[in-house]
Predicted model as a PDB file, atoms N, CA, C, CB and O in Angstrom, pLDDT in the B-factor column:
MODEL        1                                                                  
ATOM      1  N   UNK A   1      66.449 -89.655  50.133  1.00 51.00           N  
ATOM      2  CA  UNK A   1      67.057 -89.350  51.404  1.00 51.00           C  
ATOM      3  C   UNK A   1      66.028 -88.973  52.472  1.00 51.00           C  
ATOM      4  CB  UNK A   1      68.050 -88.240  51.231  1.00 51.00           C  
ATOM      5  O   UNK A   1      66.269 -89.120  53.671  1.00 51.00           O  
ATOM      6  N   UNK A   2      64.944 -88.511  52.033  1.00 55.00           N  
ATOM      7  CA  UNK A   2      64.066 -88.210  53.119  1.00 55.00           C  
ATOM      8  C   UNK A   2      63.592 -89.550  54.148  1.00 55.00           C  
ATOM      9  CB  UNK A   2      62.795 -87.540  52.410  1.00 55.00           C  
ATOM     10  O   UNK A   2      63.243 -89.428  55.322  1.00 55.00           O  
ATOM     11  N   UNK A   3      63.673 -90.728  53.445  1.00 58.00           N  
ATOM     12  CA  UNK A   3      63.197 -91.767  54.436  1.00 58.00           C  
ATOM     13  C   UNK A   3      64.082 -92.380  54.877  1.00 58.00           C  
ATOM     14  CB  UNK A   3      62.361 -92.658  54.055  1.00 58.00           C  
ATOM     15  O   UNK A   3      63.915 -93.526  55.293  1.00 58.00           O  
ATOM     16  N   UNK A   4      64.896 -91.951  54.889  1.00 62.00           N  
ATOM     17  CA  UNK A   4      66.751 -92.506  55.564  1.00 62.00           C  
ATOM     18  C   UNK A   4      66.229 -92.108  57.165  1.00 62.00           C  
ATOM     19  CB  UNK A   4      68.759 -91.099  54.820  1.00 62.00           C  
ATOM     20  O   UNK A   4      65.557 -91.108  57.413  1.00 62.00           O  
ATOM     21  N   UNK A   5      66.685 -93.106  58.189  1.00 68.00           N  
ATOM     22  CA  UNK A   5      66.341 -92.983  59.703  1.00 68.00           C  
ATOM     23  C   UNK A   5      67.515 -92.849  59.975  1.00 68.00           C  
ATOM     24  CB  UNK A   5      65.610 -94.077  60.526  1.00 68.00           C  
ATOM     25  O   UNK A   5      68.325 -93.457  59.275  1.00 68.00           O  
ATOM     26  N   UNK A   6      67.985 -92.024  61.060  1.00 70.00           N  
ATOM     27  CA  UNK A   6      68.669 -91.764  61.636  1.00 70.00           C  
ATOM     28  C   UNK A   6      68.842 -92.203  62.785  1.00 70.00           C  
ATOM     29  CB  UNK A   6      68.643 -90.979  61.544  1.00 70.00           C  
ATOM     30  O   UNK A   6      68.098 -91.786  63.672  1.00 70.00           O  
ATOM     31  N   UNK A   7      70.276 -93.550  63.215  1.00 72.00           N  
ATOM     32  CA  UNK A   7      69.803 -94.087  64.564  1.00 72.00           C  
ATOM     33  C   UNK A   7      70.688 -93.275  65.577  1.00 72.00           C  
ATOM     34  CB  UNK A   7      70.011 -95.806  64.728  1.00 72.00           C  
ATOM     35  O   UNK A   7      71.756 -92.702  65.361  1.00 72.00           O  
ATOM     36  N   UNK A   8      70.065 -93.364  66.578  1.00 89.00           N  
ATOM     37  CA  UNK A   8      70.406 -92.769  68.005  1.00 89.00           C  
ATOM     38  C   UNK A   8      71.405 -93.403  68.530  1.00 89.00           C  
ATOM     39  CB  UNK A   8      69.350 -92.814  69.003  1.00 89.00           C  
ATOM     40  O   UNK A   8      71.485 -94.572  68.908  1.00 89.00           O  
ATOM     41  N   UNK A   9      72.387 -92.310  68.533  1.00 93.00           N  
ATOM     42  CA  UNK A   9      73.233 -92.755  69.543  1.00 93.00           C  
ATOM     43  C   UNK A   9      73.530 -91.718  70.710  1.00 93.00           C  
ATOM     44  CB  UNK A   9      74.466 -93.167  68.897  1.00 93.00           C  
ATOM     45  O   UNK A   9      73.300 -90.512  70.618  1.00 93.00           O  
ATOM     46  N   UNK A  10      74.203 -92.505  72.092  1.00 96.00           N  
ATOM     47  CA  UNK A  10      74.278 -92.322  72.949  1.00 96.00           C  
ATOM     48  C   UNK A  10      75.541 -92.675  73.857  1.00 96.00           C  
ATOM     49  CB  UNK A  10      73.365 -92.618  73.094  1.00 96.00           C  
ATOM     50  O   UNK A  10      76.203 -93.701  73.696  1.00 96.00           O  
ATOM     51  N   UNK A  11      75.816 -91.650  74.890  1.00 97.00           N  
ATOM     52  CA  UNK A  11      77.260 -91.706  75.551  1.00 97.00           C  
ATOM     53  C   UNK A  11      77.265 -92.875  76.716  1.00 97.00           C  
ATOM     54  CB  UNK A  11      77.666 -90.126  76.279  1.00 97.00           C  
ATOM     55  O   UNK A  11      76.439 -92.866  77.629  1.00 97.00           O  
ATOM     56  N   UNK A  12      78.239 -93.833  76.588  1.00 96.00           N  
ATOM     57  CA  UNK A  12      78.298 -94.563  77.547  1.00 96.00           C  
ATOM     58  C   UNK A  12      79.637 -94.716  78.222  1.00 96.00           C  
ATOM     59  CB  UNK A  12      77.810 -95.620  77.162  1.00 96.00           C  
ATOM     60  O   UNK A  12      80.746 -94.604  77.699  1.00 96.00           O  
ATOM     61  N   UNK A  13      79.382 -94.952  79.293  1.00 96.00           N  
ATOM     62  CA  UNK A  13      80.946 -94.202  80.697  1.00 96.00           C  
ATOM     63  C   UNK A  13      81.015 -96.120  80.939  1.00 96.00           C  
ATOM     64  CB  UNK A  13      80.123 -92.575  83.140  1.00 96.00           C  
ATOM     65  O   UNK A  13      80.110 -96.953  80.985  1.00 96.00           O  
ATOM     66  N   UNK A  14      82.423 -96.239  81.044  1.00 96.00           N  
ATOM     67  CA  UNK A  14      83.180 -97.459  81.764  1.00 96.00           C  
ATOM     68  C   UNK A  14      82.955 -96.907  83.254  1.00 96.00           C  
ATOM     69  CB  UNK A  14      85.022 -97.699  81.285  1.00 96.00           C  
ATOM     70  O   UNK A  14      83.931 -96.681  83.969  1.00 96.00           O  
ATOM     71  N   UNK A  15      82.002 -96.754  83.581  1.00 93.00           N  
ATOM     72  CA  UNK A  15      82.147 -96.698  85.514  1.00 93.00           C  
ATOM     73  C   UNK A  15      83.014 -97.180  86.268  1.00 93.00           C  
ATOM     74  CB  UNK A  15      81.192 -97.319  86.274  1.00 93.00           C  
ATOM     75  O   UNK A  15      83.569 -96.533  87.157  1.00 93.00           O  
ATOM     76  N   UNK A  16      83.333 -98.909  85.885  1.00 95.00           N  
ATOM     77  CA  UNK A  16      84.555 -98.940  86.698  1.00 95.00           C  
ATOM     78  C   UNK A  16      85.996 -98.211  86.915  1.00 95.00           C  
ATOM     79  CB  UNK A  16      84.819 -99.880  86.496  1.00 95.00           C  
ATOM     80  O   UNK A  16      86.784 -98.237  87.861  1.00 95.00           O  
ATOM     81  N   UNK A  17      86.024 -97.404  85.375  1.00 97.00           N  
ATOM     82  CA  UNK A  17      86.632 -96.491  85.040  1.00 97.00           C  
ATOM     83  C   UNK A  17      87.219 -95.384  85.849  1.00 97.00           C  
ATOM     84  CB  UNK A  17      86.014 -96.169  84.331  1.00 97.00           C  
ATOM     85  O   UNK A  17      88.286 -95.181  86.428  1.00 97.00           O  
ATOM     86  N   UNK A  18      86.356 -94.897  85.702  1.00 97.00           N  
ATOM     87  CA  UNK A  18      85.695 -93.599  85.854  1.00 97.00           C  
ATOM     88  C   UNK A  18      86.410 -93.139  87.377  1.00 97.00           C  
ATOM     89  CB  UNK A  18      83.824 -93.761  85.835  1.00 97.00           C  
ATOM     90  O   UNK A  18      86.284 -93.847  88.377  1.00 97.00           O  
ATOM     91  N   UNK A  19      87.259 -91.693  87.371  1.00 95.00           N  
ATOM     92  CA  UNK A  19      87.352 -91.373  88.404  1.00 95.00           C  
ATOM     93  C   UNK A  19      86.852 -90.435  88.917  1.00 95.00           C  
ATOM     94  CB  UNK A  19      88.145 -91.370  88.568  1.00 95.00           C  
ATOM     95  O   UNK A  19      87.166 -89.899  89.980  1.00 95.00           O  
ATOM     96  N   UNK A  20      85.540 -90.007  87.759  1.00 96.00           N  
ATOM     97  CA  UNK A  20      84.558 -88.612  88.553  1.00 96.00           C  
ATOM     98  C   UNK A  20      85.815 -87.530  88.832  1.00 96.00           C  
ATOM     99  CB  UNK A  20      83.596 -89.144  90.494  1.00 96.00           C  
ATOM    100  O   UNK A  20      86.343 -87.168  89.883  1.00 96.00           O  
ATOM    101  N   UNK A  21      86.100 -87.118  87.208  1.00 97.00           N  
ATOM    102  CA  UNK A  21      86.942 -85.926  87.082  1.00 97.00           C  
ATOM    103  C   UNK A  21      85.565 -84.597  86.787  1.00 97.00           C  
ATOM    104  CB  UNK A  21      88.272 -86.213  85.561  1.00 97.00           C  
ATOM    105  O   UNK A  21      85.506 -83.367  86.801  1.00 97.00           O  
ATOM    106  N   UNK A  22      84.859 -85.459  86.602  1.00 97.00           N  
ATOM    107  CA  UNK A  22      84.120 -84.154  86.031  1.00 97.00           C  
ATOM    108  C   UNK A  22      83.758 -83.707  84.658  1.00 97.00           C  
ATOM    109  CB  UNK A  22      84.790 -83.185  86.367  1.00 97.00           C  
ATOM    110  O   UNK A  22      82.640 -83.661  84.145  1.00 97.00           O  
ATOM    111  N   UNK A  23      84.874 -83.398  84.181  1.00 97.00           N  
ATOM    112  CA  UNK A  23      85.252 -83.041  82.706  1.00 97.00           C  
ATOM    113  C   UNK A  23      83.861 -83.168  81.942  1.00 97.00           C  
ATOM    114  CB  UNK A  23      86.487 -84.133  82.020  1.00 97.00           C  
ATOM    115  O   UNK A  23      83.177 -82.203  81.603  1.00 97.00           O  
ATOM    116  N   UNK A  24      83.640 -84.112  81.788  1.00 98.00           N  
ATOM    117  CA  UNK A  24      82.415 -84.845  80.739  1.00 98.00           C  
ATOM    118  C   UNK A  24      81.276 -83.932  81.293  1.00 98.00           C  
ATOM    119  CB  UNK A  24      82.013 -86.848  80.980  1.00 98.00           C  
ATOM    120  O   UNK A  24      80.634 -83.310  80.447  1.00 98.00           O  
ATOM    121  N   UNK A  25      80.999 -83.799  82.389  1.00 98.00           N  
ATOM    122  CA  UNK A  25      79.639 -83.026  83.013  1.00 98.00           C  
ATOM    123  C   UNK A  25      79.965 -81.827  82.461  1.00 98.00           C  
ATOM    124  CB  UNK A  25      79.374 -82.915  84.763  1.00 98.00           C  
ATOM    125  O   UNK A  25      79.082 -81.372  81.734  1.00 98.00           O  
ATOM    126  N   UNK A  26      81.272 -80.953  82.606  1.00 98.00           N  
ATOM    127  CA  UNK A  26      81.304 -79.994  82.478  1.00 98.00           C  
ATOM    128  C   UNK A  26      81.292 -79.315  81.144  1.00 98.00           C  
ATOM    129  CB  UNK A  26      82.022 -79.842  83.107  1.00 98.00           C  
ATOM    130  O   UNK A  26      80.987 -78.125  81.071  1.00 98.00           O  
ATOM    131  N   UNK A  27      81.616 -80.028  80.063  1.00 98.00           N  
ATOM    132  CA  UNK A  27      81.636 -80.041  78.244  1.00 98.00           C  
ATOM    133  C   UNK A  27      79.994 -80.289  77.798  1.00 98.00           C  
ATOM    134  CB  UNK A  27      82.796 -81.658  77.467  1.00 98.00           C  
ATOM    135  O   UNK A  27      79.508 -79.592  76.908  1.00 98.00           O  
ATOM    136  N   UNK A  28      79.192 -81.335  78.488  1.00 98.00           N  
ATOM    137  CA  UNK A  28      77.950 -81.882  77.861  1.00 98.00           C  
ATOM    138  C   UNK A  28      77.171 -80.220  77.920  1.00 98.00           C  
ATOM    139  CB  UNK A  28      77.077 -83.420  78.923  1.00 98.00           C  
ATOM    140  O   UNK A  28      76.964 -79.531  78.919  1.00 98.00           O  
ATOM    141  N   UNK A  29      76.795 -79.861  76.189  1.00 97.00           N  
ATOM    142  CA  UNK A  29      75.923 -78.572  75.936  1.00 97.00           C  
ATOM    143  C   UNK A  29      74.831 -79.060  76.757  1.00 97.00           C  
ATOM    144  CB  UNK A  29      75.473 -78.154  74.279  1.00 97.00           C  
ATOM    145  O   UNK A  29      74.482 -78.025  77.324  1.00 97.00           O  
ATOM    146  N   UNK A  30      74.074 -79.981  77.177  1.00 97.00           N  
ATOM    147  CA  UNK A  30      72.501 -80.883  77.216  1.00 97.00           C  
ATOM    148  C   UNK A  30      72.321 -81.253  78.666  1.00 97.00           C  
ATOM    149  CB  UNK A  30      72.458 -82.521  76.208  1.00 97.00           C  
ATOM    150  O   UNK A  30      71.197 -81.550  79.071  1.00 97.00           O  
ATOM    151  N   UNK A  31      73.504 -81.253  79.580  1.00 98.00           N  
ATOM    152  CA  UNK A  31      73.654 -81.415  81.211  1.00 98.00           C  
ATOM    153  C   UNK A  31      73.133 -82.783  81.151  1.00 98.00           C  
ATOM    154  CB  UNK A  31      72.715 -80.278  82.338  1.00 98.00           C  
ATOM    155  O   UNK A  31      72.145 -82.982  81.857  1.00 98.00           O  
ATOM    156  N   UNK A  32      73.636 -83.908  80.371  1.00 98.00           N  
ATOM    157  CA  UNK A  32      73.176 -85.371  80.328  1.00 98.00           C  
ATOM    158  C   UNK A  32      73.680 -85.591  80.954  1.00 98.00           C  
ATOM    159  CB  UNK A  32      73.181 -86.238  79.476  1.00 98.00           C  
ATOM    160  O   UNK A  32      72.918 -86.140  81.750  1.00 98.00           O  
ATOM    161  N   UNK A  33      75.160 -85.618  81.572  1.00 98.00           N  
ATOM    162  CA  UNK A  33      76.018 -86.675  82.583  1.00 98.00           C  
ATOM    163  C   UNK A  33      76.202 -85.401  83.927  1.00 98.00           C  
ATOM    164  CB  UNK A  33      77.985 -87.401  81.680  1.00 98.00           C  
ATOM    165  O   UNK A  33      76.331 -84.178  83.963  1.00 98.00           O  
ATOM    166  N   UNK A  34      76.135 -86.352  84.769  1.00 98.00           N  
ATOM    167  CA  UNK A  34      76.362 -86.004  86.215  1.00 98.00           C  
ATOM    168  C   UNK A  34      77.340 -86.701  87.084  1.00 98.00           C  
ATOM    169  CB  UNK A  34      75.199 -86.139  86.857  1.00 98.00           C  
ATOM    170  O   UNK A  34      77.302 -87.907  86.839  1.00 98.00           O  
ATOM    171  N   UNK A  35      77.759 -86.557  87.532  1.00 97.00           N  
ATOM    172  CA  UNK A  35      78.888 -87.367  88.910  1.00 97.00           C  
ATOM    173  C   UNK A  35      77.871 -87.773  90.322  1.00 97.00           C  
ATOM    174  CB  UNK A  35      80.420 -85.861  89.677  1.00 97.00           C  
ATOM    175  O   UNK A  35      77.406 -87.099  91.241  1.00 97.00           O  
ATOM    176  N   UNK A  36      77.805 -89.318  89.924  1.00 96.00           N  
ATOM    177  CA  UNK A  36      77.301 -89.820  91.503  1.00 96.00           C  
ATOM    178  C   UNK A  36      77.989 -89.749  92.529  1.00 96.00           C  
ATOM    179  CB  UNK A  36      77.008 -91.076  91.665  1.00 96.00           C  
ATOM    180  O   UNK A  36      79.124 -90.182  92.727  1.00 96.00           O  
ATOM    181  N   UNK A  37      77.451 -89.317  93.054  1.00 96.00           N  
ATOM    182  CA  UNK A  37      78.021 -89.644  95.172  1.00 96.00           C  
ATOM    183  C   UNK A  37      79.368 -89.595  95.042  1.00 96.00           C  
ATOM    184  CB  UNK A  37      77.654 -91.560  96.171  1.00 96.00           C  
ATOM    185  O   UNK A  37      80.028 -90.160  95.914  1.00 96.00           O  
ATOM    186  N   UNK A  38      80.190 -88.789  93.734  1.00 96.00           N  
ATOM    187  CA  UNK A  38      81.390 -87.800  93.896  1.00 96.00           C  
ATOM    188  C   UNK A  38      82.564 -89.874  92.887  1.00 96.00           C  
ATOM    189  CB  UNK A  38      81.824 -86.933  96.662  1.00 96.00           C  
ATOM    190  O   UNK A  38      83.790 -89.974  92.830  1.00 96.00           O  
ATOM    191  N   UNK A  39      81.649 -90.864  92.417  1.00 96.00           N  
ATOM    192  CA  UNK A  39      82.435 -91.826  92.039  1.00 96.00           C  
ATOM    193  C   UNK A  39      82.334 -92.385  90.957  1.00 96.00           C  
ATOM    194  CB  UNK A  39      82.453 -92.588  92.721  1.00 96.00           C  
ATOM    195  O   UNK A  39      83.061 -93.367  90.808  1.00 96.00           O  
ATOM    196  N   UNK A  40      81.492 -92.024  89.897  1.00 97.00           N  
ATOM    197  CA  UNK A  40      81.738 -92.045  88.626  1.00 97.00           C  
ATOM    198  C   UNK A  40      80.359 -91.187  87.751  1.00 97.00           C  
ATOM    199  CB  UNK A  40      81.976 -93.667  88.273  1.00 97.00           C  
ATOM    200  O   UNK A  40      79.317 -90.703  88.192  1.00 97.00           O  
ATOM    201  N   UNK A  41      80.863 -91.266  86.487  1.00 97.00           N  
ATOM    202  CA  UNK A  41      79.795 -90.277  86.119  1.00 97.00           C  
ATOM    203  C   UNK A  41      78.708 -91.397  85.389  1.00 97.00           C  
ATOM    204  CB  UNK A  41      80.437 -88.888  84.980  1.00 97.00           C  
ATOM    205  O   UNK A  41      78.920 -92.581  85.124  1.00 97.00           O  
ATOM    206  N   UNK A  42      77.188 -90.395  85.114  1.00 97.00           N  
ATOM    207  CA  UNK A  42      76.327 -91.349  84.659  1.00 97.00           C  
ATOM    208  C   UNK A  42      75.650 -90.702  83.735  1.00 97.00           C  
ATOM    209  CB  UNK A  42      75.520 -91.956  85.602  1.00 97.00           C  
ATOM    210  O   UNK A  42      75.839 -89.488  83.665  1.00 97.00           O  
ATOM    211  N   UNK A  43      74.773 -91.289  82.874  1.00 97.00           N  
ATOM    212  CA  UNK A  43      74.670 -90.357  81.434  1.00 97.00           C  
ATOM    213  C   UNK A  43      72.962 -90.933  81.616  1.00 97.00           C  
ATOM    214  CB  UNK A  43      75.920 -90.959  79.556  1.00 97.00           C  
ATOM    215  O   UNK A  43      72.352 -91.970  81.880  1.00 97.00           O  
ATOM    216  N   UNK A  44      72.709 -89.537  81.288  1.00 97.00           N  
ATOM    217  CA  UNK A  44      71.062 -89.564  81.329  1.00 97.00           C  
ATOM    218  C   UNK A  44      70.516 -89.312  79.621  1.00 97.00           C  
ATOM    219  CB  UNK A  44      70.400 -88.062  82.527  1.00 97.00           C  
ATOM    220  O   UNK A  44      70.399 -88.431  78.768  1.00 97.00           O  
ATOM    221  N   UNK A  45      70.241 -91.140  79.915  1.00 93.00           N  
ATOM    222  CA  UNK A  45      70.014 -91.173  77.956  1.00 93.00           C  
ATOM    223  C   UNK A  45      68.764 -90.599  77.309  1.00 93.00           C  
ATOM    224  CB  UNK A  45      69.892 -92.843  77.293  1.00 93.00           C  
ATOM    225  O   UNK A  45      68.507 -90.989  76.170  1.00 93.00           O  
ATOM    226  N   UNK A  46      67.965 -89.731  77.885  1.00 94.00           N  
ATOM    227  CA  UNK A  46      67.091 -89.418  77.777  1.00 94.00           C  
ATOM    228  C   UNK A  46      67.217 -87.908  77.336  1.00 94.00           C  
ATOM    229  CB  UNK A  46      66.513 -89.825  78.745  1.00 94.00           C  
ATOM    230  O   UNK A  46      66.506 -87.446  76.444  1.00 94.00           O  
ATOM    231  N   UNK A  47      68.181 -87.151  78.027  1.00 96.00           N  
ATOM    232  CA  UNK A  47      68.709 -86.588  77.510  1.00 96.00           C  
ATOM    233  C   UNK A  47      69.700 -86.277  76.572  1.00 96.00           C  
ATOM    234  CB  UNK A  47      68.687 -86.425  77.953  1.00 96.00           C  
ATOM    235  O   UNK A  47      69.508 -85.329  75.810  1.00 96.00           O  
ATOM    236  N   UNK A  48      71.070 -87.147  76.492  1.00 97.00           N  
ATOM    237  CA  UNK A  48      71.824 -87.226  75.627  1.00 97.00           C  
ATOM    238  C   UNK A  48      71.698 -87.530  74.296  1.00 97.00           C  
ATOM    239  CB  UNK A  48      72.412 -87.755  75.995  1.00 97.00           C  
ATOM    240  O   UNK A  48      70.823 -88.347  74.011  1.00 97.00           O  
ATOM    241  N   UNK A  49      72.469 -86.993  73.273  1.00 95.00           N  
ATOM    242  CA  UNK A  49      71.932 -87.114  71.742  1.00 95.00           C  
ATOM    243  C   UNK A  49      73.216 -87.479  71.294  1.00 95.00           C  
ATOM    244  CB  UNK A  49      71.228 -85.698  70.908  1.00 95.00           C  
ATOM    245  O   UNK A  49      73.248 -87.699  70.083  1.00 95.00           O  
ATOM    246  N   UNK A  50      74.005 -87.579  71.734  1.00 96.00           N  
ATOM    247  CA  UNK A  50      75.590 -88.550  71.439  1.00 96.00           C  
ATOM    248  C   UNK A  50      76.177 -87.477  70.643  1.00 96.00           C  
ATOM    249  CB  UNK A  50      75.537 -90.316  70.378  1.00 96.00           C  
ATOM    250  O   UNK A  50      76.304 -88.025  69.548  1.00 96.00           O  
ATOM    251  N   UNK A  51      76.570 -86.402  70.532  1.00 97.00           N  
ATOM    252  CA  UNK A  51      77.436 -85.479  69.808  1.00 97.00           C  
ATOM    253  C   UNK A  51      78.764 -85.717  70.155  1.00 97.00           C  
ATOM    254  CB  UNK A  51      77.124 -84.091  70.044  1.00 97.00           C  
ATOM    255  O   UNK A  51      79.684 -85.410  69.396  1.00 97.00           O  
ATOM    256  N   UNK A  52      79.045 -86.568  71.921  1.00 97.00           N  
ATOM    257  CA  UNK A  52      80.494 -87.022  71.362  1.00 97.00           C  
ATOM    258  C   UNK A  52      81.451 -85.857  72.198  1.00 97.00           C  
ATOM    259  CB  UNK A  52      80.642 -86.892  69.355  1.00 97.00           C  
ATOM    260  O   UNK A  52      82.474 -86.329  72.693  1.00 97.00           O  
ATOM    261  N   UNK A  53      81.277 -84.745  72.354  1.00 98.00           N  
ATOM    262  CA  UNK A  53      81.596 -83.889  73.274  1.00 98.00           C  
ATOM    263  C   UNK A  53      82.564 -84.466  74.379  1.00 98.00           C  
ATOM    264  CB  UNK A  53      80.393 -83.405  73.790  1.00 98.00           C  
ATOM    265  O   UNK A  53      83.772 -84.407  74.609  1.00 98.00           O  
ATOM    266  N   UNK A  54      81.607 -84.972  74.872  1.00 98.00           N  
ATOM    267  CA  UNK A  54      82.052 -86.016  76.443  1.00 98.00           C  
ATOM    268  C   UNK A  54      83.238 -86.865  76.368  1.00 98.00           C  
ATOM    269  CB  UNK A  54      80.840 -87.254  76.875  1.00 98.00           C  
ATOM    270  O   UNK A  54      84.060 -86.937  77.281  1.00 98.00           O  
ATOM    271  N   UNK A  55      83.331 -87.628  75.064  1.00 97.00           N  
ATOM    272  CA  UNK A  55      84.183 -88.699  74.681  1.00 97.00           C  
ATOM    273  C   UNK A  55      85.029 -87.883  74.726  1.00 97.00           C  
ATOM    274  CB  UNK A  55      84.055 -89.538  73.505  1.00 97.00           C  
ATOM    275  O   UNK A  55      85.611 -87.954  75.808  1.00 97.00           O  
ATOM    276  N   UNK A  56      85.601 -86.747  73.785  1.00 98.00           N  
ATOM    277  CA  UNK A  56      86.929 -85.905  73.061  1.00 98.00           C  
ATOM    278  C   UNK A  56      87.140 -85.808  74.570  1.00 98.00           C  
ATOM    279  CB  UNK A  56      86.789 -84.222  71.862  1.00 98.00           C  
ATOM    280  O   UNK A  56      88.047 -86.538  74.968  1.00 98.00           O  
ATOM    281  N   UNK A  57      86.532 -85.097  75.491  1.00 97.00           N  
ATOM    282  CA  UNK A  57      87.030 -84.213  76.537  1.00 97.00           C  
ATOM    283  C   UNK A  57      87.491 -85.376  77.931  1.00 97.00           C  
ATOM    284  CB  UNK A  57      85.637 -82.958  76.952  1.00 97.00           C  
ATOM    285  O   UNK A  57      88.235 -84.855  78.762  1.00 97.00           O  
ATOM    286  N   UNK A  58      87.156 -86.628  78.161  1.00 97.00           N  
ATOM    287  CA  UNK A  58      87.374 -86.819  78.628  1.00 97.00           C  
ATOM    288  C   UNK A  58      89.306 -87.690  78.722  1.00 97.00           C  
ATOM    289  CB  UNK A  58      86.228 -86.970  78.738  1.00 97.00           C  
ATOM    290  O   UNK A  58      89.976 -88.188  77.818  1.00 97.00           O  
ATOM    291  N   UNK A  59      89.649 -87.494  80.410  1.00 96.00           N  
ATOM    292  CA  UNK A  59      91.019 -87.214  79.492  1.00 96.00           C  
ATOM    293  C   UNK A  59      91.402 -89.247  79.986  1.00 96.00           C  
ATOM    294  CB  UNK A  59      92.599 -85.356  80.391  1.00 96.00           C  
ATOM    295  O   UNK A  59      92.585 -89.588  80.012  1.00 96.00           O  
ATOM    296  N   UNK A  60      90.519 -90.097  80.245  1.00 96.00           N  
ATOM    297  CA  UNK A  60      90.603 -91.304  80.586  1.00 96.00           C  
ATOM    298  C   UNK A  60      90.478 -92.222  78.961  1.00 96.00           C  
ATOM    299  CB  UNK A  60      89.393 -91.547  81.792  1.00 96.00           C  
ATOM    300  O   UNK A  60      91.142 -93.167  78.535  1.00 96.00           O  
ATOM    301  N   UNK A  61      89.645 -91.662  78.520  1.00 97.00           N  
ATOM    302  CA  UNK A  61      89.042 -91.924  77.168  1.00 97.00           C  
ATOM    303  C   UNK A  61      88.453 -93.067  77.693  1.00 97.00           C  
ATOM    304  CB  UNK A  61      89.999 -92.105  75.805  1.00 97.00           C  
ATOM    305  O   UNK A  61      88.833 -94.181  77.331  1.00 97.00           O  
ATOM    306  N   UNK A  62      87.180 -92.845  78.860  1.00 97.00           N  
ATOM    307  CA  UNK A  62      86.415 -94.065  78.954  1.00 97.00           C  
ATOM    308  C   UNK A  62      85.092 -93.774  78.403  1.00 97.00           C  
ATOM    309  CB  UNK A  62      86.320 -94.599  80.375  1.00 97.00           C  
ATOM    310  O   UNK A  62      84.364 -94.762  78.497  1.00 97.00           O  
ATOM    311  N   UNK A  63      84.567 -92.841  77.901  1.00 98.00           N  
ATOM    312  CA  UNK A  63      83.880 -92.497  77.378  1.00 98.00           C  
ATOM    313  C   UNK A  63      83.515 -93.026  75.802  1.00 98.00           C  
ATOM    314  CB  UNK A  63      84.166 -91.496  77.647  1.00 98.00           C  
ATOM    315  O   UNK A  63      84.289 -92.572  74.960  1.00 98.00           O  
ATOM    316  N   UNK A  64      82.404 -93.954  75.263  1.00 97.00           N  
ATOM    317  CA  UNK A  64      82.044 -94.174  73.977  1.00 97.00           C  
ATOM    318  C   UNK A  64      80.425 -93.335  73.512  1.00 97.00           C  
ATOM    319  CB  UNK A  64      82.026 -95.869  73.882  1.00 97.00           C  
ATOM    320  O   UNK A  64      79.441 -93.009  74.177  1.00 97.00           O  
ATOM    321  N   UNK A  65      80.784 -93.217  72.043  1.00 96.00           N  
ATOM    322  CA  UNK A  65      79.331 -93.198  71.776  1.00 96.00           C  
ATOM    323  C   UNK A  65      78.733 -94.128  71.025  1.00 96.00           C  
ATOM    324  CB  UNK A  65      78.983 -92.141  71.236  1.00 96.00           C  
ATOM    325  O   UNK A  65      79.285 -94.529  70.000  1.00 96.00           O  
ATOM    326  N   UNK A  66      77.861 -94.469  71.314  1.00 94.00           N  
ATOM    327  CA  UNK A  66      77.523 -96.034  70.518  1.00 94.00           C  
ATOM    328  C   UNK A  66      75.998 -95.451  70.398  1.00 94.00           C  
ATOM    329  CB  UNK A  66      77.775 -97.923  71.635  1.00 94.00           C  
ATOM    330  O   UNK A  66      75.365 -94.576  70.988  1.00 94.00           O  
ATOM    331  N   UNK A  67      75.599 -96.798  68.849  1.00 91.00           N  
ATOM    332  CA  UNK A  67      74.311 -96.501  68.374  1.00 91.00           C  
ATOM    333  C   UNK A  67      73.836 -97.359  69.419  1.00 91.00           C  
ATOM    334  CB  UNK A  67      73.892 -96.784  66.813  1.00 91.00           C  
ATOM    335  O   UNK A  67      74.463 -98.268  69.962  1.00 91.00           O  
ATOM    336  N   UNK A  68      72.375 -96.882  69.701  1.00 84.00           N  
ATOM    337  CA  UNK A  68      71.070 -97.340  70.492  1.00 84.00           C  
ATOM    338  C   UNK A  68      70.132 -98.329  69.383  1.00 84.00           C  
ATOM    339  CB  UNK A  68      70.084 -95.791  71.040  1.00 84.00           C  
ATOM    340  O   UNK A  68      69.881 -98.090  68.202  1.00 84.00           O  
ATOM    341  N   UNK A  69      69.792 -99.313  70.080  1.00 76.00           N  
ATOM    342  CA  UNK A  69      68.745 -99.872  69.334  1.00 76.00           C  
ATOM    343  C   UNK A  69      67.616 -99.347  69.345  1.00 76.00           C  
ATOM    344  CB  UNK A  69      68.535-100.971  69.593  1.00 76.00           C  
ATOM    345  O   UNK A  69      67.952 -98.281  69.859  1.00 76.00           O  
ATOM    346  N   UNK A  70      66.467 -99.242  69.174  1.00 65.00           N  
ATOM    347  CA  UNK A  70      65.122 -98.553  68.713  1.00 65.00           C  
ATOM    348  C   UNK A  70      64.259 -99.934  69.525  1.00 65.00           C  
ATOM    349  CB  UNK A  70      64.869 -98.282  66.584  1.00 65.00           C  
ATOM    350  O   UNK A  70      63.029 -99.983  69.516  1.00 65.00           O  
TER     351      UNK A  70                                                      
ENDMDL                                                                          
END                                                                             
């Protein structure tokens, strides 16, 4: 088990979606997602570690977490 990799995943927003409720900014422990120019939210993958938080809370359910390729 020690050489088992663990892949990264990360939160991704349907923008067209998205009505910039907020919600998701306000749940993320890591302050990854923010609300642009008040019209959808955007996820700073650099920060985010995909725990998924964002997804449960948001109440559109446009929110996924999906694995990242490497």
């Amino acid at each position: 088990m020690a050489n088992e990799k663990r892949i990264p995943r990360k939160a991704t927003v349907l923008q067209e979606q998205c009505v910039a409720c907020g919600c998701c900014a306000k749940i993320c422990p890591l302050h990854a997602i923010t609300i642009y120019k008040g019209i959808h939210a955007v996820v700073d993958i650099n920060k985010c570690v995909g725990c998924g938080k964002c997804a449960k809370e948001c109440p559109a359910s446009i929110i996924t977490i999906q694995e990242v390729t490497v």
